[in-house]
C-alpha positions as CSV (number, residue, x, y, z in Angstrom):
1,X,-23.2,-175.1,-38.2
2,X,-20.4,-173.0,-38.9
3,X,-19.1,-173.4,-42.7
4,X,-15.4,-173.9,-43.6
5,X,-13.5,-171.5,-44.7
6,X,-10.4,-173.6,-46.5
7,X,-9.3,-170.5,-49.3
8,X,-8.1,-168.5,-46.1
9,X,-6.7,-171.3,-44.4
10,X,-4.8,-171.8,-47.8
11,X,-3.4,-168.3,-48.1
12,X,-2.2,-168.2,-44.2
13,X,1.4,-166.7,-44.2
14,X,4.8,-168.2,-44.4
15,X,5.4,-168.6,-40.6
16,X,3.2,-171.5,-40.7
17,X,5.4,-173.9,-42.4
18,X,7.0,-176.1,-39.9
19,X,10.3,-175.9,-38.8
20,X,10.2,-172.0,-40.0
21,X,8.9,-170.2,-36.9
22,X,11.1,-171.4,-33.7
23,X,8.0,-171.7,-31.7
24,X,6.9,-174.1,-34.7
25,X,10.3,-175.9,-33.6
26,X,9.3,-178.7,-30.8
27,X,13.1,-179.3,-30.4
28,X,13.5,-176.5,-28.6
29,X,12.3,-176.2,-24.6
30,X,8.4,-174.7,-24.1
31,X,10.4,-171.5,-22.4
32,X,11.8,-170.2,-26.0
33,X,8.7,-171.3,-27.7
34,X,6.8,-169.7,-25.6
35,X,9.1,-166.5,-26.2
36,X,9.7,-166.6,-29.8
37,X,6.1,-166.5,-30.0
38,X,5.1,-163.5,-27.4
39,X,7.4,-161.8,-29.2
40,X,6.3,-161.6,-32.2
41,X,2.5,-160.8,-31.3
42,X,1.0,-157.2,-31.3
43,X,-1.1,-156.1,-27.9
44,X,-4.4,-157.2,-29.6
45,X,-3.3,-160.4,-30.6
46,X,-1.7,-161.2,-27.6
47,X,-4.8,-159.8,-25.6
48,X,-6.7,-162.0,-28.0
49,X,-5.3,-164.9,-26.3
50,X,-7.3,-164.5,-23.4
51,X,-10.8,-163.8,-25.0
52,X,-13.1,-167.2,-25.8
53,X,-16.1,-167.8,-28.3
54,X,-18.8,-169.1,-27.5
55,X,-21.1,-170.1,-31.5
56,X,-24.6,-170.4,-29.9
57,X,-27.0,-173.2,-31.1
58,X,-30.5,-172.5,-32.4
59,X,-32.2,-175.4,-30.4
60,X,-34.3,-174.1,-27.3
61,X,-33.1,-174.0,-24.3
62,X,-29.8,-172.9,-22.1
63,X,-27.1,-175.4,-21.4
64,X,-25.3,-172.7,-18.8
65,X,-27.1,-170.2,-16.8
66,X,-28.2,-166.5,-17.9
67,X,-26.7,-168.1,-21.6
68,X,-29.2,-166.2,-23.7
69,X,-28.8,-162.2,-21.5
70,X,-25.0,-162.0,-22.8
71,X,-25.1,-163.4,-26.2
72,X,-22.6,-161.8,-28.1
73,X,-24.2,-159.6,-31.4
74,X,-20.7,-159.4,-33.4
75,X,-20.1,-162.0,-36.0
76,X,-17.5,-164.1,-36.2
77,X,-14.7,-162.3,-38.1
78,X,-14.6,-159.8,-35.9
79,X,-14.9,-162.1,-32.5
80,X,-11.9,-163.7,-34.3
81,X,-10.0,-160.5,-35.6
82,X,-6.9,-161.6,-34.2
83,X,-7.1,-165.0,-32.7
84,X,-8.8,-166.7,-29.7
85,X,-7.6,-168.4,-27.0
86,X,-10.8,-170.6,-26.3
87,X,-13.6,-172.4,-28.2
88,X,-16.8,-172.9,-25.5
89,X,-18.6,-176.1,-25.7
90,X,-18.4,-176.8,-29.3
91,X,-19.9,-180.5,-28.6
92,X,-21.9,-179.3,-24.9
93,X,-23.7,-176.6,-26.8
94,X,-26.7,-178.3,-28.0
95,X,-27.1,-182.0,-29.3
96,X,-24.7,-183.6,-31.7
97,X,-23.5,-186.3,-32.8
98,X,-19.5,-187.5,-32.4
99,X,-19.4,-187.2,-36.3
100,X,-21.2,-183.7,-36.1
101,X,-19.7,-182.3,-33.0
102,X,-16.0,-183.2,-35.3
103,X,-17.0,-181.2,-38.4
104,X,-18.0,-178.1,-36.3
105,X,-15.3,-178.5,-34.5
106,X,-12.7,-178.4,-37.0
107,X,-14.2,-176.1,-39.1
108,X,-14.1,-173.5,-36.2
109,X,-10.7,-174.2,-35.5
110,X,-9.8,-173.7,-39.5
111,X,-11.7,-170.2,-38.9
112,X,-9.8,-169.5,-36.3
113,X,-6.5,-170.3,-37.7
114,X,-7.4,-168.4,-41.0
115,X,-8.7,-165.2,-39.1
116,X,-5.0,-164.7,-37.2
117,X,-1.6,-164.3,-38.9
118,X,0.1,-166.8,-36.8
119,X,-2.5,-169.6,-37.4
120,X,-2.9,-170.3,-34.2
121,X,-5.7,-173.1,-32.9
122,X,-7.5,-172.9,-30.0
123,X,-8.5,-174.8,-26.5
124,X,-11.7,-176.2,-27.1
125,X,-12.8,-177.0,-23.5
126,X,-16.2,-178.7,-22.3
127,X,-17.9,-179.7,-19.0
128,X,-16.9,-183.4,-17.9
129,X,-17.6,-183.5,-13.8
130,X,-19.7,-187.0,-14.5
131,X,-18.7,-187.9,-18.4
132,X,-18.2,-185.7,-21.3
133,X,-21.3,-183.5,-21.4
134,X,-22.6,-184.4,-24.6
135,X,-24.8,-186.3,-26.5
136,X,-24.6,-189.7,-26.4
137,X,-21.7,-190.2,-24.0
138,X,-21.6,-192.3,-20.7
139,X,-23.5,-190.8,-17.9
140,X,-21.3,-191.5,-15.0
141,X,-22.3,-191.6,-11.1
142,X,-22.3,-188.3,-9.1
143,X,-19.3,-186.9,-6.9
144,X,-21.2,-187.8,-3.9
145,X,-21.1,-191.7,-5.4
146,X,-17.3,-191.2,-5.8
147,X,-16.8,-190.3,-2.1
148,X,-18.8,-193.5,-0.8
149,X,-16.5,-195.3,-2.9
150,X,-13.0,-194.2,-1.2
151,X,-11.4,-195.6,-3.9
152,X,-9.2,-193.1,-5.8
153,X,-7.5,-195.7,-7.6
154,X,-10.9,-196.4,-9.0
155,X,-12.0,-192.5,-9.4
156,X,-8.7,-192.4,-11.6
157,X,-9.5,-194.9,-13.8
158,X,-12.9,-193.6,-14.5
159,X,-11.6,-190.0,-15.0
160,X,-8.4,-191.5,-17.2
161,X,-11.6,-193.0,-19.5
162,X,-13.6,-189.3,-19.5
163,X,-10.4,-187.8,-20.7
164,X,-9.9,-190.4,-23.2
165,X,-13.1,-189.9,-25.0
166,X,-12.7,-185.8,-24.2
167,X,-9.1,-186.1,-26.2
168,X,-10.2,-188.7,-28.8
169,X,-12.9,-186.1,-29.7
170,X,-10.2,-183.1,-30.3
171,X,-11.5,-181.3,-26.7
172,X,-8.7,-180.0,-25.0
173,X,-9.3,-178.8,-21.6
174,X,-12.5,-180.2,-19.1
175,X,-14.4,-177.8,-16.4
176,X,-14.1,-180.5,-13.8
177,X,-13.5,-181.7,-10.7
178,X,-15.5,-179.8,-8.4
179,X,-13.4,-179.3,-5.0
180,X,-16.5,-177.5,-3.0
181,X,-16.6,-178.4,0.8
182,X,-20.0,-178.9,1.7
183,X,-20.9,-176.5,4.5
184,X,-24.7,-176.4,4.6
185,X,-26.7,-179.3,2.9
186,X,-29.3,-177.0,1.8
187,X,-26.7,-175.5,-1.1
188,X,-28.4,-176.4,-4.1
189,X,-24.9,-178.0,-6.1
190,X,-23.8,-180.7,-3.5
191,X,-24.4,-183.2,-5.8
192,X,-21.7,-181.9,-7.4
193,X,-19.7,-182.2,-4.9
194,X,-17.4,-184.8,-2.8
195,X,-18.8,-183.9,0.6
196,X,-18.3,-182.2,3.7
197,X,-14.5,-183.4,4.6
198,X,-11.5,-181.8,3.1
199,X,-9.3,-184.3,3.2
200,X,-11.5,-186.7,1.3
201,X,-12.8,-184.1,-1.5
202,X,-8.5,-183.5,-1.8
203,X,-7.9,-187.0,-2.4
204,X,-10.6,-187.9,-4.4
205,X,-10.3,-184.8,-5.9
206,X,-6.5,-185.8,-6.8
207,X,-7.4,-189.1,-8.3
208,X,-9.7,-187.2,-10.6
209,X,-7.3,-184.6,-11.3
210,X,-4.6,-187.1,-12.4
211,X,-6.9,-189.9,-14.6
212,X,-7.9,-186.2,-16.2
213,X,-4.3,-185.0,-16.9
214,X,-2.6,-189.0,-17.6
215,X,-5.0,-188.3,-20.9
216,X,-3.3,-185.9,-22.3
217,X,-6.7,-182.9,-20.5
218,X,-6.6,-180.2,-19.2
219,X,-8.4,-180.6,-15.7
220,X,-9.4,-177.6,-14.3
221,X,-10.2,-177.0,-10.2
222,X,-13.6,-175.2,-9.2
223,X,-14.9,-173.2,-7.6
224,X,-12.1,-171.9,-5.9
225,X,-12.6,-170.6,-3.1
226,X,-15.4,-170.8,-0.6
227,X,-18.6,-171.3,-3.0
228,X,-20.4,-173.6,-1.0
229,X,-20.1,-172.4,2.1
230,X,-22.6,-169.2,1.1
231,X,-25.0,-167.5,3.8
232,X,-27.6,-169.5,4.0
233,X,-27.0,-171.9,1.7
234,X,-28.2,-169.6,-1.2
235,X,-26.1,-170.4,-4.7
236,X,-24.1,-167.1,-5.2
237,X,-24.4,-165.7,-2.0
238,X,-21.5,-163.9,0.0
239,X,-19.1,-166.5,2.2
240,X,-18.8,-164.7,5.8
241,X,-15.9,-167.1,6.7
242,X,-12.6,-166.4,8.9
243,X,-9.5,-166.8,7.3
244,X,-8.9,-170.1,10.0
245,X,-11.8,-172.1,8.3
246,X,-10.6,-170.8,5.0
247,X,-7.4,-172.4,5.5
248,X,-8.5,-175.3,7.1
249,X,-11.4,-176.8,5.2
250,X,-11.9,-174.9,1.9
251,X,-8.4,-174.5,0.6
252,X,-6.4,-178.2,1.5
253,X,-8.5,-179.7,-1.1
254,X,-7.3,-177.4,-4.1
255,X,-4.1,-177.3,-2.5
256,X,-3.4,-180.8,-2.9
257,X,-5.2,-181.6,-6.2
258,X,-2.4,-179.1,-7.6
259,X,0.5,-181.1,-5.4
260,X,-0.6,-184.4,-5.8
261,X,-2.8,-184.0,-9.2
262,X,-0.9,-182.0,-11.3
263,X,-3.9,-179.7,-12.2
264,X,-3.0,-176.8,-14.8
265,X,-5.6,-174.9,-14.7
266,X,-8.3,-173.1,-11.8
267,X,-11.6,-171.7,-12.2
268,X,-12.6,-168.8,-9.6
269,X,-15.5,-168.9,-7.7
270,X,-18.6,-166.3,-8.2
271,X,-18.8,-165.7,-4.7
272,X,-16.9,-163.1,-2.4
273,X,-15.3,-164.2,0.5
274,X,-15.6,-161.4,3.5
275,X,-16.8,-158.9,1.2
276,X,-14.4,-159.4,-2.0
277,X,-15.6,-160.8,-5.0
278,X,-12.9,-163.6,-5.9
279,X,-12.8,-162.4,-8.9
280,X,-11.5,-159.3,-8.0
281,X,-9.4,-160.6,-5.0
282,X,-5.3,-160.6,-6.0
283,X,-4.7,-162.2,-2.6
284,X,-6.3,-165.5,-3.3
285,X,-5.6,-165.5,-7.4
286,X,-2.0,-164.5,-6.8
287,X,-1.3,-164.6,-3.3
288,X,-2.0,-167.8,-2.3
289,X,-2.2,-169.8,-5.8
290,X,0.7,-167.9,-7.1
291,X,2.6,-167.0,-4.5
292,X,2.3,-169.4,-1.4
293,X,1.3,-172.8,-3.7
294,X,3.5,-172.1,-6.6
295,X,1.0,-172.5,-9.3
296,X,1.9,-172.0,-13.0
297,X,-1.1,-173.1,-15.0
298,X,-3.8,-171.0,-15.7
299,X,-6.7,-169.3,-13.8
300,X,-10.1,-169.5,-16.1
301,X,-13.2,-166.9,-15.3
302,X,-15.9,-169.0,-14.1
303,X,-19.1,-168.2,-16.6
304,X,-19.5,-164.9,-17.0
305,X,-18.2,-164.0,-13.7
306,X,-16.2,-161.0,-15.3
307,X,-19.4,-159.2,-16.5
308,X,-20.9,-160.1,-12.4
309,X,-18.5,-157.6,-11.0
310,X,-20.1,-154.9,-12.1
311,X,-23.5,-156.5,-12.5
312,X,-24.1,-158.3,-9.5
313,X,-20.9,-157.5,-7.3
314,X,-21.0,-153.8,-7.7
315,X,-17.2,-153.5,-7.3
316,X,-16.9,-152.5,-11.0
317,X,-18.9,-149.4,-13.2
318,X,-19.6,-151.2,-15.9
319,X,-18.1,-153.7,-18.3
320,X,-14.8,-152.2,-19.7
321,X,-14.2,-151.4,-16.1
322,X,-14.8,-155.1,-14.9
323,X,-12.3,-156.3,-17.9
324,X,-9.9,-154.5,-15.6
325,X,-10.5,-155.2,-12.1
326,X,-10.4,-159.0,-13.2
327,X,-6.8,-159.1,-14.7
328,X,-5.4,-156.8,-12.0
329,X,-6.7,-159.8,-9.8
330,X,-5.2,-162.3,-12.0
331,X,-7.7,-163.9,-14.1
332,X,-5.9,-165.0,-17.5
333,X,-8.9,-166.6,-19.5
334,X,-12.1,-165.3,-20.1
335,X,-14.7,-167.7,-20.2
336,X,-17.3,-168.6,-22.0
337,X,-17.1,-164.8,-24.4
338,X,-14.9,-162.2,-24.5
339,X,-16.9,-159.3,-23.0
340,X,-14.6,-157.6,-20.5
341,X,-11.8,-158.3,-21.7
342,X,-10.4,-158.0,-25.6
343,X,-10.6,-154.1,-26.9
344,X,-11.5,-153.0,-23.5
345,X,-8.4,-154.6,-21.9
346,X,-6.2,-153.3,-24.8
347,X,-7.5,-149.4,-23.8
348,X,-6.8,-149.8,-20.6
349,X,-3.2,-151.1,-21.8
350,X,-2.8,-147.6,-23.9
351,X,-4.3,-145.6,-20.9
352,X,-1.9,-146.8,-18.0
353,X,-4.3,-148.5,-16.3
354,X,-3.2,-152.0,-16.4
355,X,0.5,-152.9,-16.9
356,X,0.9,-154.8,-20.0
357,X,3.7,-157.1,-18.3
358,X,0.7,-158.4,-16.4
359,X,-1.2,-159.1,-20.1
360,X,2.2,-161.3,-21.0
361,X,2.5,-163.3,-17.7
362,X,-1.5,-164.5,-18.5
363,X,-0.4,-164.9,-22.5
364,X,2.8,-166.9,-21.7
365,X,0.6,-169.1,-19.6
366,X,-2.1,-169.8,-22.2
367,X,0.9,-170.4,-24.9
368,X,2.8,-173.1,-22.5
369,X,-0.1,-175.2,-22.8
370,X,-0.6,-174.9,-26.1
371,X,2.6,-175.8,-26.5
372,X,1.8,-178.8,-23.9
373,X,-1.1,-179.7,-25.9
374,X,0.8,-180.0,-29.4
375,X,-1.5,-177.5,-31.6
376,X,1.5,-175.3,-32.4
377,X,4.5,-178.2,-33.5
378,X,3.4,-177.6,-36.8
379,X,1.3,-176.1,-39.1
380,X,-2.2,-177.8,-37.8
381,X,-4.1,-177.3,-41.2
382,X,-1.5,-179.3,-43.0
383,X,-1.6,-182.7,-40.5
384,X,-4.6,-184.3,-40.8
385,X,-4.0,-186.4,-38.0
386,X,-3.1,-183.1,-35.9
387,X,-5.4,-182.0,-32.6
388,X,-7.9,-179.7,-33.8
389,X,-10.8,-182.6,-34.5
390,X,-10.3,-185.8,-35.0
391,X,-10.7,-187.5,-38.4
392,X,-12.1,-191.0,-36.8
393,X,-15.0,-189.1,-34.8
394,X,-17.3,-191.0,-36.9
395,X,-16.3,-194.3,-35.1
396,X,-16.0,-192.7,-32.1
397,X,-18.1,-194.6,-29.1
398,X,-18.6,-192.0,-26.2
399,X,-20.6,-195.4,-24.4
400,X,-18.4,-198.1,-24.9
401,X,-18.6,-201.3,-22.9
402,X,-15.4,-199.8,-21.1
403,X,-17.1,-196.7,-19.8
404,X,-20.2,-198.8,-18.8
405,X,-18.1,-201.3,-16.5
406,X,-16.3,-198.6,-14.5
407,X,-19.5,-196.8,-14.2
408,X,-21.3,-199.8,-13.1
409,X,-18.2,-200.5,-10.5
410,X,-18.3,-196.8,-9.3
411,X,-22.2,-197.3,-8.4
412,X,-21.7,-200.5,-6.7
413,X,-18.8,-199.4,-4.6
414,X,-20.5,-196.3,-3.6
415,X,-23.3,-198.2,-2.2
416,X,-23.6,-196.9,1.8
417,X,-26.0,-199.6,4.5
418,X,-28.3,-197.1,5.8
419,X,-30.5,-200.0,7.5
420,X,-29.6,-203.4,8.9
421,X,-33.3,-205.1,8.1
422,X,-31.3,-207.8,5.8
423,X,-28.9,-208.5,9.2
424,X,-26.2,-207.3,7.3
425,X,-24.6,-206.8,10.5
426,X,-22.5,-208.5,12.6
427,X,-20.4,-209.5,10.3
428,X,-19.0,-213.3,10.9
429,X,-15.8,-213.0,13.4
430,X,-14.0,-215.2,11.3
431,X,-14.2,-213.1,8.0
432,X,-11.0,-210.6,7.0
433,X,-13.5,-208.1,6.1
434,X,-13.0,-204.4,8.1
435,X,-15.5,-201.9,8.8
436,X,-15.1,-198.6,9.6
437,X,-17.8,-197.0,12.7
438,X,-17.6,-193.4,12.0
439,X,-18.5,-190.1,14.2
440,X,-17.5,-188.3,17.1
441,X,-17.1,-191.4,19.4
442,X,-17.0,-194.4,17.4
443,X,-15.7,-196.3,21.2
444,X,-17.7,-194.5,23.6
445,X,-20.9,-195.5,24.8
446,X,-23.6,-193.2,24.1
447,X,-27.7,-192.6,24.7
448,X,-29.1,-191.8,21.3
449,X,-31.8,-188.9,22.0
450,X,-33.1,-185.7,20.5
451,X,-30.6,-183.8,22.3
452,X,-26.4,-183.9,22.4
453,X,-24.8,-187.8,23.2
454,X,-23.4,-188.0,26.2
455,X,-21.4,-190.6,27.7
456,X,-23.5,-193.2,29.2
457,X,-23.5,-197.2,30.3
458,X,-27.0,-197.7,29.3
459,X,-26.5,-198.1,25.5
460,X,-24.1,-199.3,23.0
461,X,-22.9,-198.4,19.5
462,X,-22.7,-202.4,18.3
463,X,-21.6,-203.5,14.9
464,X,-24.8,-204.7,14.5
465,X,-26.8,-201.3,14.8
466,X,-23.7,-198.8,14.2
467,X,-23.3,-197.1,10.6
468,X,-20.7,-198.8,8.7
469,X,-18.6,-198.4,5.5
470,X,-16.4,-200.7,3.3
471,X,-12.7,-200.9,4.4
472,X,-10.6,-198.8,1.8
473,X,-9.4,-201.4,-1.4
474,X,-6.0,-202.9,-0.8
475,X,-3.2,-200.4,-2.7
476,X,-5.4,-197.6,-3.3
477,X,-3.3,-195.2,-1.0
478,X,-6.5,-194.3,0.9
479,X,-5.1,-193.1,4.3
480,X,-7.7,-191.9,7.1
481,X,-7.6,-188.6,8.0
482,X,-7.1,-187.2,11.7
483,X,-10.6,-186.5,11.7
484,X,-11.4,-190.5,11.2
485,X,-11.0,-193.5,13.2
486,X,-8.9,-196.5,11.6
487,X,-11.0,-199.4,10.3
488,X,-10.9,-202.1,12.7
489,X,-11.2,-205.8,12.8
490,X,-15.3,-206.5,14.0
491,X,-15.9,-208.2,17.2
492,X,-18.6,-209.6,18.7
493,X,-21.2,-207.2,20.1
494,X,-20.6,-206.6,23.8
């Protein structure tokens, strides 16, 4: 565990006593916080901003992929020189207890504070997709569960008690939903996923999205775009995929989890999409999010996807050179180190190569949600009831009865009748219950072979032998897409 380090929080400088500093003032609007505050940094503390640390734990083991090849060597006064703009997985990063995961917390944040002249916190994000990934906490059920449910009302709910226990524990941003459209059932993350249709993942997606943010979280979209729907199903593979099917089925479901969500923040994909890494592509990170959708929040670097561009990408000589490619494209954060970006993107500031209006537009975006988030209102050291870890973590339940009951009423509603042996089906005529006979012709009679159904009078779909689902809870604004017949009222089989 990291120790404190409370004689340089002690000494920080003047600016830190509230009220002093306008963007210390909350009466004023986000825009001249913001401002007051950009103004006032130098090129490496702004650039700062858009580096994270990541304190490794001795246990064995990775919690993310290729963890241990880019361990950072440099110790932690120089990794926080002149600030940070996130803390990686402070509770995620190996097992810990709410009490313990508090105390490191905060005393990395005090470190943090102490190392920069402004005193300025950081994000501490973790992974949440089924619960808050740590120790201890509820264990909800998978995407795929949520999608049998079709209940976003309920999907809210659970992710409004995720972000609870994510904010009661002084964790600011979560890596989660996951808006992939499942292309090929061989890709070896769908159960991450919501499925194979758009408009479902976007809706569910949404509910997630807003229980997330209605906590006071950061949600953050992934992996946008394209990432399962890789040649061959292989995780990390190039997408060959036309711009129509682009549109069409991979981007609706971000689209609208930023409309009707409210996410702030988006997490690129590792893949490249018709031979550009996204990483390096401007045209989807600030053509289409930016540009075409409007989006203000910010864009986070998937796991060391910076450091891939020149390692597994090839668009990029080496690391330096990746640090560049990345913000040209219009990442803002680098996740979970700083490796291509800190004094590598400041040289390339000096030398011309990357416009340093671009470095403000990324640091004005980190700033408005820290803003958003309350860690600069005051001077965080001096509150002890501020943000930066919570004091009550000791009492803190991450499996409360709460989180058990809407994880027990996600699993039941997800439940899917794959087999009628219990004669299920028919239904009784006289019951108000709906059921929903899905696929491509849900009223046509077909021949059920090996080969393509055809139209035929010989056999019948029946509600007693078709596939059926649970008719969509009353005011959960579930509305069928084009691609799904209405539920209807059962018959009897003819």
């Amino acid at each position: 565990m990291i120790g404190m380090n409370l004689s340089k929080v002690a000494t920080m400088t003047s600016v830190n006593v509230p009220g002093l500093a306008p963007w210390r003032d909350a009466a004023r609007t986000t825009a001249e916080r913001v401002e007051s505050l950009l103004a006032d940094l130098t090129l490496e503390e702004k650039v700062a901003q858009l580096g994270s640390v990541w304190v490794q734990s001795d246990e064995p083991g990775n919690v993310a992929p290729l963890q241990d090849r880019f361990t950072v060597a440099d110790g932690m006064e120089e990794r926080l020189r002149y600030g940070q703009g996130h803390l990686t997985r402070v509770y995620g990063t190996a097992p810990v207890s709410p009490a313990e995961g508090a105390a490191r917390l905060r005393s990395m944040q005090e470190q943090v504070m102490a190392a920069n002249r402004h005193g300025i916190p950081a994000i501490a994000h973790e992974e949440c997709l089924t619960g808050f990934a740590t120790y201890g906490a509820t264990a909800y059920p998978t995407p795929l569960a949520w999608a049998a449910t079709f209940d976003p009302g309920l999907i809210e709910r659970m992710a409004a008690a995720i972000g609870a226990d994510l904010r009661a524990a002084g964790v600011h941003q979560g890596l989660s939903p996951v808006l992939d459209v499942v292309r090929d059932y061989r890709w070896g993350r769908v159960e991450e996923t919501l499925g194979e249709d758009p408009y479902l993942v976007g809706q569910l997606g949404a509910a997630y999205v807003r229980g997330l943010e209605g906590a006071g979280v950061i949600a953050t979209l992934k992996h946008f775009a394209g990432y399962a729907a890789s040649r061959a199903a292989r995780n990390q593979a190039p997408v060959s995929i036309g711009p129509r099917e682009l549109a069409d089925v991979i981007l609706p479901p971000f689209e609208t989890a930023l409309r009707e969500g409210g996410a702030r923040s988006v997490m690129n994909s590792y893949t490249d999409v018709d031979g550009v890494p996204v990483g390096a592509n401007p045209h989807l990170l600030r053509g289409v999010l930016r540009e075409e959708w409007g989006f203000d929040g910010t864009v986070v670097a998937d796991y060391w996807s910076i450091p891939f561009l020149a390692s597994m990408h090839g668009v990029a000589e080496d690391l330096p050179d990746a640090g560049a490619v990345a913000m040209l494209a219009g990442i803002d954060v680098e996740l979970p180190e700083t490796h291509g970006y800190g004094a590598h993107l400041v040289g390339h500031v000096r030398a011309g190569r990357v416009d340093e209006a671009l470095v403000d537009e990324a640091v004005r975006r980190v700033l408005r949600q820290k803003i958003e988030l309350g860690l600069l209102d005051a001077a965080p050291d001096a509150d002890p009831d501020s943000d930066l870890a919570p004091e009550l973590a000791p009492e803190l339940d991450l499996d409360s009865p709460r989180n058990r009951r809407l994880a027990t009423a996600v699993a039941e509603r997800s439940i899917v009748l794959l087999g009628n042996t219990g004669r299920v089906l028919p239904l009784d005529p006289a019951t108000t219950a709906r059921i929903a006979v899905l696929g491509p012709a849900p009223t046509t009679r077909v021949r059920c072979s090996a080969a393509t159904p055809s139209p035929t009078t010989s056999s019948t779909a029946t509600p007693s032998t078709a596939p059926a689902c649970r008719s969509p809870p009353s005011g959960s604004g579930w509305r069928p897409s084009s691609r799904m017949p209405s539920c209807a009222t059962p018959s009897a089989p003819t």
